[in-house]
Every structure is written in structure tokens, then in C-alpha cells.
N, C-alpha and C positions, 0 to 999 in steps of 0.2 A: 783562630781558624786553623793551626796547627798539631792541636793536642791527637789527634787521630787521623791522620792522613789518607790512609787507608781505607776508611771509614766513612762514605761520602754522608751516610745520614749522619753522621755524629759530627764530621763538621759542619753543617747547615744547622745543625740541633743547637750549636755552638754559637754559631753565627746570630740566630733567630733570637737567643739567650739578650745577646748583647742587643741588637733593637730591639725588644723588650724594655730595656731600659732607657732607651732615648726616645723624652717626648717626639709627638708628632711637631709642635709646635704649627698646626696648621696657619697658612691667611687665606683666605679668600676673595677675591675682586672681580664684579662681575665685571663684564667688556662689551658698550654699548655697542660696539661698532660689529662685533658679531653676533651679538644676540639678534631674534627675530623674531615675531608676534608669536610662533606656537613653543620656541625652546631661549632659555638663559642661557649663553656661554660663559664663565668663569675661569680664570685663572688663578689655578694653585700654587702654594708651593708649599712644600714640607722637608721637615727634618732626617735623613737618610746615613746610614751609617757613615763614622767618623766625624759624625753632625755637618754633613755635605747637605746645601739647600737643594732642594729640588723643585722641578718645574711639572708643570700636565695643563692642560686642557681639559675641562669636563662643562658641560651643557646638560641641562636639566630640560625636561619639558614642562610646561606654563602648565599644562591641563592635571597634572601629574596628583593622585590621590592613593593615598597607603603607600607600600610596597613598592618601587619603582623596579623594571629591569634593568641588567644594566650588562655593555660592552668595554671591554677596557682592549682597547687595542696597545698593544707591547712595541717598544720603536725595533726598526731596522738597524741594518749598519749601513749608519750617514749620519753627517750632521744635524741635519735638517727634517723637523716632524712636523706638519701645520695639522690643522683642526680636520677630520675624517667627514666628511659629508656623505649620510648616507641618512636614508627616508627614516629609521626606527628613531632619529634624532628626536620626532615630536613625542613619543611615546615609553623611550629609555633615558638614561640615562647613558652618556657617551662619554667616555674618557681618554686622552688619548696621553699615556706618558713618555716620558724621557728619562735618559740615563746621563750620570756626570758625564761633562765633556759637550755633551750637544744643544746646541742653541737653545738657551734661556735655562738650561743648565751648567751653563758654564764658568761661574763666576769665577772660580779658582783654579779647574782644569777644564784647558780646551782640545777635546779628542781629535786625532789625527786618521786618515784613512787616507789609505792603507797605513796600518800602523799599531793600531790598537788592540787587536789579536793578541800581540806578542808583546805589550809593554809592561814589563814587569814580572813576567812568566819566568826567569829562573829561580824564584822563590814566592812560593804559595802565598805566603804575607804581605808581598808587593804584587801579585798579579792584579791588573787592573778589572779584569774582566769578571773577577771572583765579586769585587764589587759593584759591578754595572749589572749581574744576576742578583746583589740584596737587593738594589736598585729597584729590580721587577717584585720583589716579593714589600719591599714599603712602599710602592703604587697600591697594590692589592689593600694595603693597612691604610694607604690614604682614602681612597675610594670607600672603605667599610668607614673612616674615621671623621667624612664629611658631614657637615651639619645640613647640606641644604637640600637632601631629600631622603628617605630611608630608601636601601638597598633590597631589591629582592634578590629574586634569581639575577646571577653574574656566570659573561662568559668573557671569555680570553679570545681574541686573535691577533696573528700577528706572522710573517712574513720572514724567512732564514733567521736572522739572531731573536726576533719578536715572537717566530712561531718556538725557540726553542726557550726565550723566556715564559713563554704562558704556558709550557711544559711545564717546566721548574717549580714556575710558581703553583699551577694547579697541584702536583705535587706534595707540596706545603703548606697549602692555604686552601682546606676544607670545603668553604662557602662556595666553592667553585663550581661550578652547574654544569660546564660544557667547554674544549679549547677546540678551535680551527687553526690549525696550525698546519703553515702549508712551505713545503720544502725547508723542516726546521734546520736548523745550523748543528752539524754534528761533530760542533767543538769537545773534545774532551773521549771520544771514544777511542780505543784502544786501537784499533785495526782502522786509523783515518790515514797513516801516513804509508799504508799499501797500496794506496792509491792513486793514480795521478789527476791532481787536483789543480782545481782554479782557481782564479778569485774568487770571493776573499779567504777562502779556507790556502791559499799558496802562500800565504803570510807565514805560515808555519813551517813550511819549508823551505823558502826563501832564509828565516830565521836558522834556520838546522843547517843550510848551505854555511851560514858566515861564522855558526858556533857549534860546529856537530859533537863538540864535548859537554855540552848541555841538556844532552837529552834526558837523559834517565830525570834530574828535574823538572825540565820543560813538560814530560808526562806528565810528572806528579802534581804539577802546580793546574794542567785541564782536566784531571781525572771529577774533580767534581763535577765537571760541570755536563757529563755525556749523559746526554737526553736518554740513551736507551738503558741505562744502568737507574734513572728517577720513573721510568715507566711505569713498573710495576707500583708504583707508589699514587696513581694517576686514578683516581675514581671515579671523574665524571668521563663521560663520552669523549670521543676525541675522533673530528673529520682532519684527517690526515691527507695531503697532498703530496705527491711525489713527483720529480721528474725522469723519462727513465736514462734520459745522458746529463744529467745534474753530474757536474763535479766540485762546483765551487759552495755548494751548500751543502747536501747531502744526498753523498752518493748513492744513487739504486740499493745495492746490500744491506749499505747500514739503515736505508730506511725501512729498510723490508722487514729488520730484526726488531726496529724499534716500533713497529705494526704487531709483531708477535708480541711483545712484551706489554704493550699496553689492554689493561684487561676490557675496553670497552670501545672499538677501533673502528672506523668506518672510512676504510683505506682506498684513494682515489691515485691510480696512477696513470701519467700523460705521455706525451711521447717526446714532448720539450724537455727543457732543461731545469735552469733555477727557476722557472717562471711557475711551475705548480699548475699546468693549465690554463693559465693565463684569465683571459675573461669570460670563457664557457666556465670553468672551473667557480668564480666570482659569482655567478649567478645561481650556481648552487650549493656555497657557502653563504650566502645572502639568506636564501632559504633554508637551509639546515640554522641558523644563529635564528632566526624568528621561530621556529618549531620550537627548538630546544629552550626560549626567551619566554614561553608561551603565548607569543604574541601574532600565533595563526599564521 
């Protein structure tokens, strides 16, 4: 992950190289107690770089012939992701992942919050977050690499660090139909720390308060990961929420820049905060993910 620093396609290029080479080694187990007459819920796990296990939720629908649709919602920052209940259940395919660190991910490392922003950020090779974004991109290789139903159209959503993984990952991963992603996390962009920011984006300068000799690295080790510099790399559609006094996810400007840069942008801005519009907003991202699913 080091050979081109400078370079964020080339280390993701790099990155992607090396899963490439690590089976998926998927299991699958379905889970009576959550399945229901019209969908199967199953519990995955797979192999993720460093051969870290991973965990997700996915639910199949019962009736399901050819092609399925399918959602893969990207987690938040928190420990905690349970199963996504929402009506396209019987008729998609629903996935919902996790990244190391968070429950039923955590066998070996258990993420901390506030905290995990900055663990490992003075050199790009021990950033933790560098691998909690492969993280989002071998969900995508899990979901394509299930046996229990074929994938159609696939959309991404997800919520500050989830909306700016399914950036990421649409990005990088082709098959990608559509991202909602709503108040994404604009970890990594260059002009974050002119800003006065909140939780959880104040992790970073909270960090810069107790090591301000660490900076020029501290950059170098988020530079991958600024949603507005993978923009342009983003080919499916993408409903974008903002908020316009957001400071602890992202800020009004940087989301404004990262609206310009994505070639295909259907830009919602509210007048809250991190919240993206909250539950007006919710109900027509519900319906934008059914249009774009082609599921009426």
C-alpha cells in the first residue's frame, strides 16, 4: 500500500492486487430465527485482507427467480450493525456488512469510538481505516461471490463512513448500478482541517492537538481515502445528501465539491446537520433505490 503514495488509484490498484489473491474462503449459515415465509436470512463470513474474518448479514427472498436485485448497505461508525428491515427484503437481495473491529467482526481486533479515525494514521501501513475501506470493497467480492442466489443490478447505501464507503467501493467495483449515500464522511480530503469540525470527524484534531508534529504524515496516510478526489472514478448515479451545518461528517463545501465531481449526481441538500434530511430525506431515498433496482 506504500509503493505510490501520491497516487491514490495506484494504491487501491495495489491493494485490490493483493485481495485478488486471498481466497474468499466463504461459510454460509442460514438463521432460523430471522428468516421469514417470503426471505432467508443468512450469516456470512469471509476472508478480508490480512486474512481478517469477516462478518455481514444477507437475506435472500424465497420467491426469487434469475437475476436477483440486490442492496448492500456499508456500516456506520459504531460498533454495532443488526439486519436492515426494509419492504424490498422479499424481492432483493439485502446485505448488510461490517468492517474489523465491529461486532461479529471482531475476533481479533475490537474497534474503539471514538478512536478509530486516527489508529494507526502516522504511517500509511498501520492506518487502520485504509483497511476497514478493503473492508467495503471484499463485501462487494462477497455479495458477487455468494452461492445462494445470482446477483443483478447492485446498489450501495450507507450513512457518513457507509456513505463514503459505497463511494469507494462504487469506484472500484464496476457491477455497481447506483450509491445513496447520504452526508458521506470526508475523511481524507485536503481542506478538512479549515474547518471547525465535530464528531467524529474532531478525532483528527483532537489527534493533531496532542501530536502536531505528525502532520504532514497524518495527511499522507487519509489522502486515500477523500471521497472527492474517487469521484470522478464513480459511474453509476449517485443520490447524495447533505447537510447544510454538518460539521462532524461533511462539511457543506466539501460536499458541494464532491457533487461537482461525481459525473452522475442527484444532489439533496437540508438544512440539518449529519442527519441528511433525516426521515423526509429516507423516503425518497427508498424510492430512488427501487427506480434505479428496477423494482417500480
Amino acid at each position: 500500500m506504500t509503493e505510490h503514495r501520491t497516487d491514490p488509484d495506484a494504491i487501491w490498484d495495489s491493494l485490490d492486487r493483493r485481495l485478488e489473491q486471498i481466497p474468499l474462503d466463504l461459510e454460509q449459515e442460514r438463521d432460523a430465527f430471522y428468516s421469514q415465509p417470503d426471505w432467508d436470512v443468512y450469516r456470512l463470513r469471509y476472508t478480508g485482507l490480512d486474512g481478517y474474518r469477516l462478518f455481514c448479514w444477507l437475506s435472500t427472498p424465497v420467491s426469487a427467480n434469475g437475476p436477483v436485485p440486490a442492496l448492500l448497505r456499508m456500516p456506520d461508525y459504531g460498533s454495532v450493525h443488526d439486519i436492515v428491515y426494509t419492504p424490498i427484503r422479499s424481492v432483493a437481495l439485502v446485505m448488510n456488512a461490517t468492517h474489523r473491529g465491529q461486532r461479529e467482526s471482531e475476533s481479533v481486533f475490537q474497534a474503539n469510538y471514538p478512536g478509530l479515525l486516527t489508529l494507526g494514521i502516522d504511517r500509511q501501513e498501520t492506518y487502520v481505516m485504509m483497511r476497514v475501506f478493503a473492508d467495503a470493497l471484499r463485501a462487494v467480492d462477497a455479495l458477487l461471490g455468494q452461492t445462494l442466489a445470482e446477483v443483478g443490478p447492485i446498489a450501495l447505501t450507507g450513512n457518513g463512513l457507509g456513505g463514503a464507503l459505497s463511494l469507494l467501493a462504487a469506484a472500484r467495483r464496476p457491477r455497481i448500478t447506483a450509491v445513496a449515500a447520504d452526508t458521506p464522511l470526508a475523511l481524507g480530503h485536503p481542506d478538512l482541517l479549515e474547518h471547525d469540525l465535530a464528531y467524529p470527524l474532531a478525532e483528527l484534531t483532537d489527534y493533531l492537538g496532542v501530536y502536531p508534529h505528525r502532520k504532514e504524515p497524518f495527511l499522507g496516510s487519509m489522502a486515500p481515502l477523500d471521497p472527492v478526489a474517487a469521484a470522478p472514478n464513480v459511474e453509476a448515479p449517485v443520490l447524495l445528501s447533505l447537510g447544510r451545518r454538518d460539521r462532524g461528517l461533511c462539511p457543506l463545501p466539501i460536499g458541494e465539491q464532491l457533487a461537482a465531481r461525481l459525473p452522475h449526481c442527484d444532489l439533496r441538500v437540508y438544512d440539518g446537520a449529519s442527519e441528511g434530511g433525516g426521515h423526509p430525506h429516507s423516503v425518497i431515498r427508498e424510492a430512488w433505490l427501487r427506480e434505479q433496482l428496477g423494482l417500480g
